[in-house]
Backbone as JSON Lines, residues from 0, in Angstrom:
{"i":0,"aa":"X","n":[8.25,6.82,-7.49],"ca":[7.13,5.89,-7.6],"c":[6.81,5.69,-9.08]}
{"i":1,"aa":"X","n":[6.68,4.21,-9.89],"ca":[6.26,3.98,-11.26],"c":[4.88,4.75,-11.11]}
{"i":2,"aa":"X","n":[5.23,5.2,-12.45],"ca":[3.88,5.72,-13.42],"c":[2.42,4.55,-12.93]}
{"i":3,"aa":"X","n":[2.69,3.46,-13.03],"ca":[1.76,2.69,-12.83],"c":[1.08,2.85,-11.68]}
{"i":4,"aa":"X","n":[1.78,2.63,-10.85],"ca":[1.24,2.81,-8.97],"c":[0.7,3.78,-8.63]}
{"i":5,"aa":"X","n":[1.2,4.91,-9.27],"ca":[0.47,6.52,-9.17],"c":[-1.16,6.51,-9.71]}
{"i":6,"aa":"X","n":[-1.2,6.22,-10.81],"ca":[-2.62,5.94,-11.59],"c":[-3.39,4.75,-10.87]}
{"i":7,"aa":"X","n":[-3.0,3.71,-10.63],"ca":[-3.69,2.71,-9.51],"c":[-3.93,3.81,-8.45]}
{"i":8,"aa":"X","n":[-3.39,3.8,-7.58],"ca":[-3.79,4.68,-6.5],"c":[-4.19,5.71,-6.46]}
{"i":9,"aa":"X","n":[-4.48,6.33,-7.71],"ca":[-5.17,7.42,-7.4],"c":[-6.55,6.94,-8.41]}
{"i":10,"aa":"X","n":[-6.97,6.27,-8.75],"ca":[-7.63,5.72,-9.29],"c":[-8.2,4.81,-7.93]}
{"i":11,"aa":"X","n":[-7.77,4.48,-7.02],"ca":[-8.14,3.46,-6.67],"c":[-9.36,4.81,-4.85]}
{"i":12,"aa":"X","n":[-8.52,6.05,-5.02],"ca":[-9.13,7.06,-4.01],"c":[-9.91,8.2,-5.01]}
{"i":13,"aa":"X","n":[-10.01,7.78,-6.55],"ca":[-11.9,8.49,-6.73],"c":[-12.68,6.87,-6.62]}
{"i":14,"aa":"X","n":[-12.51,5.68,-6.39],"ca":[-13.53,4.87,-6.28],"c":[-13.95,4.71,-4.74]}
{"i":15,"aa":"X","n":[-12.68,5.61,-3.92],"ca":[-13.15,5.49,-2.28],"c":[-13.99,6.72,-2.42]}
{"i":16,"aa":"X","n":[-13.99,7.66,-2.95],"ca":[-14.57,9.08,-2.96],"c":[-16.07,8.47,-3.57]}
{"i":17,"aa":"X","n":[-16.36,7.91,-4.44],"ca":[-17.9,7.67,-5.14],"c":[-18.07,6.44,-4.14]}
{"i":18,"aa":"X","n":[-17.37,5.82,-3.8],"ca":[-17.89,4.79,-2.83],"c":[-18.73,5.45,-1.43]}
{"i":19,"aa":"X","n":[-17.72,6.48,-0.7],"ca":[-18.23,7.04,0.27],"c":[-19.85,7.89,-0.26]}
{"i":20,"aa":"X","n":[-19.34,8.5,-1.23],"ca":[-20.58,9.01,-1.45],"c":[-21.91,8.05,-1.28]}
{"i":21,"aa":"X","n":[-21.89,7.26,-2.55],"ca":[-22.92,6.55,-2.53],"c":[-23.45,5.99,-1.17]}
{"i":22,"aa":"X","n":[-22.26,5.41,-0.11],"ca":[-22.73,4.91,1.15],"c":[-23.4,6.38,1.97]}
{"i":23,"aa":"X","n":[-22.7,7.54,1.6],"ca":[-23.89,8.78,2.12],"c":[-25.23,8.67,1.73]}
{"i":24,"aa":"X","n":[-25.26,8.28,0.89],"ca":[-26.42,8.79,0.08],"c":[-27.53,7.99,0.95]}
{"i":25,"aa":"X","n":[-27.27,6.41,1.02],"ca":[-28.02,5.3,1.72],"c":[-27.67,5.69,2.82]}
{"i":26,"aa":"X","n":[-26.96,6.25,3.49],"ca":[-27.51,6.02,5.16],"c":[-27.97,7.59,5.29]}
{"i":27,"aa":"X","n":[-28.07,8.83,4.35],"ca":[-28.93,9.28,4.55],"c":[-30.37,8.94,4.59]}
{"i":28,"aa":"X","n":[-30.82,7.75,3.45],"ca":[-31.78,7.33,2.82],"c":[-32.29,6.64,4.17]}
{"i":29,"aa":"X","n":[-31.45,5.88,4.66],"ca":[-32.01,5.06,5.87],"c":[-32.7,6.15,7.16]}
{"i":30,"aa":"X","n":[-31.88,7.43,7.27],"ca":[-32.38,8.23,8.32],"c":[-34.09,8.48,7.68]}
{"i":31,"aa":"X","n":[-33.8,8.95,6.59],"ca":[-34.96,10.13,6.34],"c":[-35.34,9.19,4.9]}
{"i":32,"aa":"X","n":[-35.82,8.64,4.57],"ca":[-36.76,7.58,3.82],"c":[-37.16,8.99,2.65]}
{"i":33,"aa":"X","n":[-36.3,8.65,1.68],"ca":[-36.43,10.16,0.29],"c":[-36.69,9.34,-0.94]}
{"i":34,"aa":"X","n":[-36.06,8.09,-0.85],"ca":[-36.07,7.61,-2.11],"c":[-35.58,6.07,-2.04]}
{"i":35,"aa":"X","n":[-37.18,5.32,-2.14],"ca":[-36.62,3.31,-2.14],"c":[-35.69,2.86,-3.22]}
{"i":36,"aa":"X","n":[-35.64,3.65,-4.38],"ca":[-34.88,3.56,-5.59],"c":[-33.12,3.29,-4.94]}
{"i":37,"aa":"X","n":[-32.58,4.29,-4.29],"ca":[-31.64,3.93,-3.46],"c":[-31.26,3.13,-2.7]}
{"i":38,"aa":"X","n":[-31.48,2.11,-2.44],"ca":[-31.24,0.78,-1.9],"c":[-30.42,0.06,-3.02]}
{"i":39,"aa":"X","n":[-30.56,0.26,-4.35],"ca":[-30.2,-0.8,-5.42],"c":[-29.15,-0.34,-5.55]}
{"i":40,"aa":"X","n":[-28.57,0.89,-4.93],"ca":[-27.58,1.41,-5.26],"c":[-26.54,0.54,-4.2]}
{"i":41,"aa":"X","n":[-26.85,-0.34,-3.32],"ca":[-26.03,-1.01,-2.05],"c":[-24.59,-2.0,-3.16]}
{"i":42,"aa":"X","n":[-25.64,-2.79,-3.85],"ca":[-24.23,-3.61,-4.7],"c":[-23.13,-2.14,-5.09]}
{"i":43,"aa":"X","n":[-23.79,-1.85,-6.14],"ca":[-22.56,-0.17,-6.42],"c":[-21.38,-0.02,-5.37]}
{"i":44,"aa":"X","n":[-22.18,0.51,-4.35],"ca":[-21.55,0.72,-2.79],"c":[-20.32,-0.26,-2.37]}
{"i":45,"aa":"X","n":[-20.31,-1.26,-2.11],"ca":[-20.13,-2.74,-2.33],"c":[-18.48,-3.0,-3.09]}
{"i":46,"aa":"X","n":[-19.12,-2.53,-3.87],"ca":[-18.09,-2.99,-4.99],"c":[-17.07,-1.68,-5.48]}
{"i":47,"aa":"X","n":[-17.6,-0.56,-5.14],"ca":[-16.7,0.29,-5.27],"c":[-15.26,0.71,-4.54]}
{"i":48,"aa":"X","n":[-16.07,-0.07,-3.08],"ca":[-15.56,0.2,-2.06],"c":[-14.31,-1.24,-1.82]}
{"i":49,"aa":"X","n":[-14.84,-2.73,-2.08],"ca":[-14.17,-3.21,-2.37],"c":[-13.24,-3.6,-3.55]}
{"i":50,"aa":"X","n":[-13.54,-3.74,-3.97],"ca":[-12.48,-3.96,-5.42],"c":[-12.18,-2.93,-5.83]}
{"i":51,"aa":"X","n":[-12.79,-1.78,-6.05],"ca":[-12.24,-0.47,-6.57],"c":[-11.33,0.45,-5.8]}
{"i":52,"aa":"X","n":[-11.22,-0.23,-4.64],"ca":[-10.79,1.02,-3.83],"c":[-9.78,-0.06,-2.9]}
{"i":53,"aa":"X","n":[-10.05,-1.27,-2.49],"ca":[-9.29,-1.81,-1.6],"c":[-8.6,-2.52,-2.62]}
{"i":54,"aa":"X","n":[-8.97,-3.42,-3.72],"ca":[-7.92,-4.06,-4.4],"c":[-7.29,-3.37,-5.4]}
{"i":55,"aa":"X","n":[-7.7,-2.47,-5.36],"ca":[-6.94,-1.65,-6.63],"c":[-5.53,-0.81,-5.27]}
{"i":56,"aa":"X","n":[-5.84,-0.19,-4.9],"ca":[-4.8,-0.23,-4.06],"c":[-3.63,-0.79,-3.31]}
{"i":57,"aa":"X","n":[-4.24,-2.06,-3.4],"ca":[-3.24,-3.3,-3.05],"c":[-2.49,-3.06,-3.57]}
{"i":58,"aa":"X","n":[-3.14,-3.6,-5.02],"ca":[-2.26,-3.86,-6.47],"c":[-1.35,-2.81,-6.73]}
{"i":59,"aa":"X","n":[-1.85,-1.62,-6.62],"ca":[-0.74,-0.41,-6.58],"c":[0.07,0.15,-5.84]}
{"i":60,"aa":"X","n":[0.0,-0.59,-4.83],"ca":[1.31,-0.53,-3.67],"c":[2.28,-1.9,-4.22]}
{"i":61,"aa":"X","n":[1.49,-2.91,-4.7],"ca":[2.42,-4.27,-4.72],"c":[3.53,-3.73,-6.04]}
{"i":62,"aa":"X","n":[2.39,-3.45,-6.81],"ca":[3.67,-3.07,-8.23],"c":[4.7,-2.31,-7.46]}
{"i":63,"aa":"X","n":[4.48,-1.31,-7.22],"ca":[5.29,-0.62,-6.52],"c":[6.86,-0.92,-5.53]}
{"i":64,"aa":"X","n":[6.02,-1.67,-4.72],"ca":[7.39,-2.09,-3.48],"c":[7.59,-3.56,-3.71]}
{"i":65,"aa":"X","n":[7.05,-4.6,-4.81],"ca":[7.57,-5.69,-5.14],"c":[9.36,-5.86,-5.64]}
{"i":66,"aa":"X","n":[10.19,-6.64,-5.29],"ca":[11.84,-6.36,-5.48],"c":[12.01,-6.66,-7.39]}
{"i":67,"aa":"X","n":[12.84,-5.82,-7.36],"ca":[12.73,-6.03,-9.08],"c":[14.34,-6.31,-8.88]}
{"i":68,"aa":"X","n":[14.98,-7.51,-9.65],"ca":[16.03,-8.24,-9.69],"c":[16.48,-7.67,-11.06]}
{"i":69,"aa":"X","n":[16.13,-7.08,-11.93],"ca":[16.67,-6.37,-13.4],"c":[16.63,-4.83,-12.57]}
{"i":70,"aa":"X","n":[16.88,-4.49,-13.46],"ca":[16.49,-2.73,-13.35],"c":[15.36,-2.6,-14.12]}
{"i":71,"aa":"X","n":[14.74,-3.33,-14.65],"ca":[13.15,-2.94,-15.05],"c":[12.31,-3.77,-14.42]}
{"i":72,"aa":"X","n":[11.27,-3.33,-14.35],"ca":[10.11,-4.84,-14.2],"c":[9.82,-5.31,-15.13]}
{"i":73,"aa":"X","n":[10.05,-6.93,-14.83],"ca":[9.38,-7.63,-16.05],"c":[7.76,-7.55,-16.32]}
{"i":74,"aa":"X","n":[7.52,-7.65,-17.48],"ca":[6.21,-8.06,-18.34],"c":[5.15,-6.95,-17.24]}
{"i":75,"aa":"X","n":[5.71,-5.83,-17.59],"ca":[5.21,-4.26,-17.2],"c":[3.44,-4.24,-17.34]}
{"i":76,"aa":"X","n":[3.94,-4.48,-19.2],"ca":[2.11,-4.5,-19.65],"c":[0.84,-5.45,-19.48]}
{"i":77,"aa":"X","n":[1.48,-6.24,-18.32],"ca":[0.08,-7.0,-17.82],"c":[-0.03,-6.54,-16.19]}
{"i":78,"aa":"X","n":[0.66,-5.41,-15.76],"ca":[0.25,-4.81,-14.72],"c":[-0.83,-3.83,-15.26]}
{"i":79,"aa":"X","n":[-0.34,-2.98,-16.71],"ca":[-1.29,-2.38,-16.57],"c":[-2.66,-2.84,-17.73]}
{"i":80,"aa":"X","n":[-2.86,-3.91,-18.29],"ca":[-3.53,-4.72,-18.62],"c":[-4.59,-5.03,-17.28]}
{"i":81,"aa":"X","n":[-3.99,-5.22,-16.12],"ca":[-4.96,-5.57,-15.23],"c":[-5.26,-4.27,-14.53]}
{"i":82,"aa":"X","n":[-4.8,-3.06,-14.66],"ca":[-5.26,-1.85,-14.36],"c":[-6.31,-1.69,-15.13]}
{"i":83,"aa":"X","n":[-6.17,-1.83,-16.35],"ca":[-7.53,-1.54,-17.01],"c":[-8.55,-2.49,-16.94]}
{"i":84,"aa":"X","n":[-8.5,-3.91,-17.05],"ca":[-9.16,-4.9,-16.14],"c":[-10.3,-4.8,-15.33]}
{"i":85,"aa":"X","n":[-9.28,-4.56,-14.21],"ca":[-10.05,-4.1,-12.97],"c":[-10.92,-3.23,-13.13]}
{"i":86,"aa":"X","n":[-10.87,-1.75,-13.99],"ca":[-11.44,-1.11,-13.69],"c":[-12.77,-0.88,-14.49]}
{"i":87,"aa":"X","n":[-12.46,-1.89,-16.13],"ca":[-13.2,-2.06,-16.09],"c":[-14.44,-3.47,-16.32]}
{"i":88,"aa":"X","n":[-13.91,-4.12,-14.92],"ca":[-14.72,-4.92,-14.42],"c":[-15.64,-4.06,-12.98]}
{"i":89,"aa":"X","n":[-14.89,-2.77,-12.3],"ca":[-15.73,-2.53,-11.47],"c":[-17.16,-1.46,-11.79]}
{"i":90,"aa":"X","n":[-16.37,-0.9,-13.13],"ca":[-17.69,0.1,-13.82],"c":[-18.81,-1.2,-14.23]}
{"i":91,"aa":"X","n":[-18.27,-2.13,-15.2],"ca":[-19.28,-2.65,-15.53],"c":[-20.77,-3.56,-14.27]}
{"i":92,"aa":"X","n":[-19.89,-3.57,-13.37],"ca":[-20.69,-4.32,-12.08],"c":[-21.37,-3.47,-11.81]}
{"i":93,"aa":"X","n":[-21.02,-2.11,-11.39],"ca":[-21.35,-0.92,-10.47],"c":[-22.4,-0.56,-11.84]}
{"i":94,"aa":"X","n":[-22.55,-0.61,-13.07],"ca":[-23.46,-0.15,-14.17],"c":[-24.69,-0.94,-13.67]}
{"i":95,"aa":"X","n":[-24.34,-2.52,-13.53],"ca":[-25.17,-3.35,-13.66],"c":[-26.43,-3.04,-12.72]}
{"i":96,"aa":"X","n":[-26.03,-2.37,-11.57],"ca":[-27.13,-1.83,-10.45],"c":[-27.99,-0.94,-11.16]}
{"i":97,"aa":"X","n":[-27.82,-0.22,-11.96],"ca":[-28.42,0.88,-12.51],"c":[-28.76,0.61,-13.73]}
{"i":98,"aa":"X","n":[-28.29,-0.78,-14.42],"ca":[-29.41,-0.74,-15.42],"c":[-29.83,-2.23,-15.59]}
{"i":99,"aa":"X","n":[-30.59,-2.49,-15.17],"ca":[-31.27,-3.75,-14.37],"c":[-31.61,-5.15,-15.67]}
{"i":100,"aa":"X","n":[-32.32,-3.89,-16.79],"ca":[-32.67,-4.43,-18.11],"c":[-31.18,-5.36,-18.77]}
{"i":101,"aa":"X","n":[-29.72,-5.1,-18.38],"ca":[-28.85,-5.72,-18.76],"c":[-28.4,-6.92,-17.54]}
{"i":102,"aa":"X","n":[-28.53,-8.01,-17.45],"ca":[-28.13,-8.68,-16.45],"c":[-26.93,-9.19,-16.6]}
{"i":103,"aa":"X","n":[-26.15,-9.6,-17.86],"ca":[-24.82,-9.99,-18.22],"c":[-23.81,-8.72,-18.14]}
{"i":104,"aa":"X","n":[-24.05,-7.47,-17.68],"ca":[-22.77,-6.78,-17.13],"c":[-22.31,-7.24,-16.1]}
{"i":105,"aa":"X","n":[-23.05,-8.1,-14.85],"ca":[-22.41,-8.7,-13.7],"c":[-21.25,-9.33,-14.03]}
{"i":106,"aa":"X","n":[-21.42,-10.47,-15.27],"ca":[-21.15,-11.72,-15.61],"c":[-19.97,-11.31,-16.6]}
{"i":107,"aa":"X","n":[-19.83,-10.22,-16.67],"ca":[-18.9,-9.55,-18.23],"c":[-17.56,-8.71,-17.16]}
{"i":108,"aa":"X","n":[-18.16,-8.21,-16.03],"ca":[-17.37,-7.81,-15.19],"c":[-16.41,-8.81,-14.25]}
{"i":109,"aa":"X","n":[-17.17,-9.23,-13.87],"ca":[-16.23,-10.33,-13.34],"c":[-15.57,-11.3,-14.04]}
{"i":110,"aa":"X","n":[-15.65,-11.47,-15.09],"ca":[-14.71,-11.76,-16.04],"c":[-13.29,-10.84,-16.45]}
{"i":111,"aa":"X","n":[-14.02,-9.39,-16.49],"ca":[-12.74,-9.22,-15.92],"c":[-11.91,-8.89,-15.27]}
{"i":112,"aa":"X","n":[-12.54,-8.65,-13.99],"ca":[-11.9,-8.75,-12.76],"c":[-11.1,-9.59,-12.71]}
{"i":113,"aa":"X","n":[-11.49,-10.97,-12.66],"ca":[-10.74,-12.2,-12.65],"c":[-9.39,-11.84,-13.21]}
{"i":114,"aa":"X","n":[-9.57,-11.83,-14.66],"ca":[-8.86,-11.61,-15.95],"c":[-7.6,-10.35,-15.36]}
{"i":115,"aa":"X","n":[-8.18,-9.28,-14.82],"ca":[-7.1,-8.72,-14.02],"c":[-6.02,-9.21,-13.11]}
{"i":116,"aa":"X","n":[-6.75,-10.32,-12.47],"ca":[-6.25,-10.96,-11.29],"c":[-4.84,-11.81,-11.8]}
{"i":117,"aa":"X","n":[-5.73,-12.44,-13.05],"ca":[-4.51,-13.21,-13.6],"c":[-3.31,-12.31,-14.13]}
{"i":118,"aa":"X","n":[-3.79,-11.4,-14.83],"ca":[-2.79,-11.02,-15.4],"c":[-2.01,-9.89,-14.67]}
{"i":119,"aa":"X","n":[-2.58,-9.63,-13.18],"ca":[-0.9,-8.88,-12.18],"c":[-0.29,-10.3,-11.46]}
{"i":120,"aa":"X","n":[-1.14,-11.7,-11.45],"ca":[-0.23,-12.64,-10.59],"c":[0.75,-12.8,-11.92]}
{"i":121,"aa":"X","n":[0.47,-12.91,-13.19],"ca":[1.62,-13.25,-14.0],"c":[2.62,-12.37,-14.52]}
{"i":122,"aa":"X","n":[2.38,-11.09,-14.11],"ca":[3.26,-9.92,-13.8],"c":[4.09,-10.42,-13.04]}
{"i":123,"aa":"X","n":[3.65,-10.42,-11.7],"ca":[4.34,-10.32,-10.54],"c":[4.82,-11.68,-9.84]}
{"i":124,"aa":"X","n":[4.76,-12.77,-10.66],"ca":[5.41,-14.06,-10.69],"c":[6.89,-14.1,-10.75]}
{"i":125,"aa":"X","n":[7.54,-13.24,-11.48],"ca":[8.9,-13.49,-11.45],"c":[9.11,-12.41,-10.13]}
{"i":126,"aa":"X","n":[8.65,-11.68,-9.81],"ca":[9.47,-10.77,-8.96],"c":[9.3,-11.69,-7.26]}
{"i":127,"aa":"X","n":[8.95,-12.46,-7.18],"ca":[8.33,-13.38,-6.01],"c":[9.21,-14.24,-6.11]}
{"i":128,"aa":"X","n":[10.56,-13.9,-5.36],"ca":[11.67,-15.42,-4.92],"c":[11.93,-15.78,-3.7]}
{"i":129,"aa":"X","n":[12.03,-17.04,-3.62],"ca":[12.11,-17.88,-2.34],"c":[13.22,-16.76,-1.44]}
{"i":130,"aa":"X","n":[12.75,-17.37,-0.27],"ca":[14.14,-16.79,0.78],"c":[15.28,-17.63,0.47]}
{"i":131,"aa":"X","n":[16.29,-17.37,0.94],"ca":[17.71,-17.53,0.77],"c":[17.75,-18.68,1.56]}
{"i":132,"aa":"X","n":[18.51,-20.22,1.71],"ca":[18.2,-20.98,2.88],"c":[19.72,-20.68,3.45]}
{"i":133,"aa":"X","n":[20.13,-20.37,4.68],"ca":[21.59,-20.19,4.95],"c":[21.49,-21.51,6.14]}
């Protein structure tokens, strides 16, 4: 398995691990009412769980079992360009819950999330060839 896919995916199961947590934390909160402050923590939740944990995993299975036609993969460093990306577009979102006074970490994150996005589709553009027509 590439170096890359290993660090995605295991990267991608401590954001399921703080994801689960945090969703403990709120549906403890919902049983037994400890702390309203915890509710703001739901986006966090949210986003850890999706993008940090479900698309980052994607992405690190795709690098992975995508067909490589060289013996290397092409344009390597915008897989992990969007490893770092991603991740940190999901800290900066998941910050944004917790510090309220900054409202442009939403807007800074998803920038580069996006920005991730682009840069594993233009990774993984050449390795994506038509079927064969027989």
């Amino acid at each position: 398995m590439p170096r890359l896919s290993v660090w995605m995916i295991r990267t991608a199961l401590l954001h399921l691990l703080l994801g689960f947590t945090v969703g403990a934390l709120l549906l403890a909160n919902k049983g037994i009412s400890f702390s309203p402050f915890l509710w703001r923590l739901l986006p966090m939740h949210i986003e850890l769980l999706l993008l940090g944990w479900t698309v980052q995993l994607a992405l690190g299975v795709a690098f992975w079992i995508l067909p490589r036609f060289q013996t290397a993969r092409p344009r390597a460093m915008l897989a992990w360009l969007a490893y770092l990306l991603l991740n940190l577009g999901v800290v900066l979102v998941a910050a944004s819950t917790l510090f309220v006074a900054l409202p442009t970490l939403v807007l800074w994150g998803r920038i580069a999330e996006i920005s991730a996005a682009v840069a594993f589709a233009l990774h993984a553009w050449p390795r994506v060839k038509p079927p064969l027509v027989v």
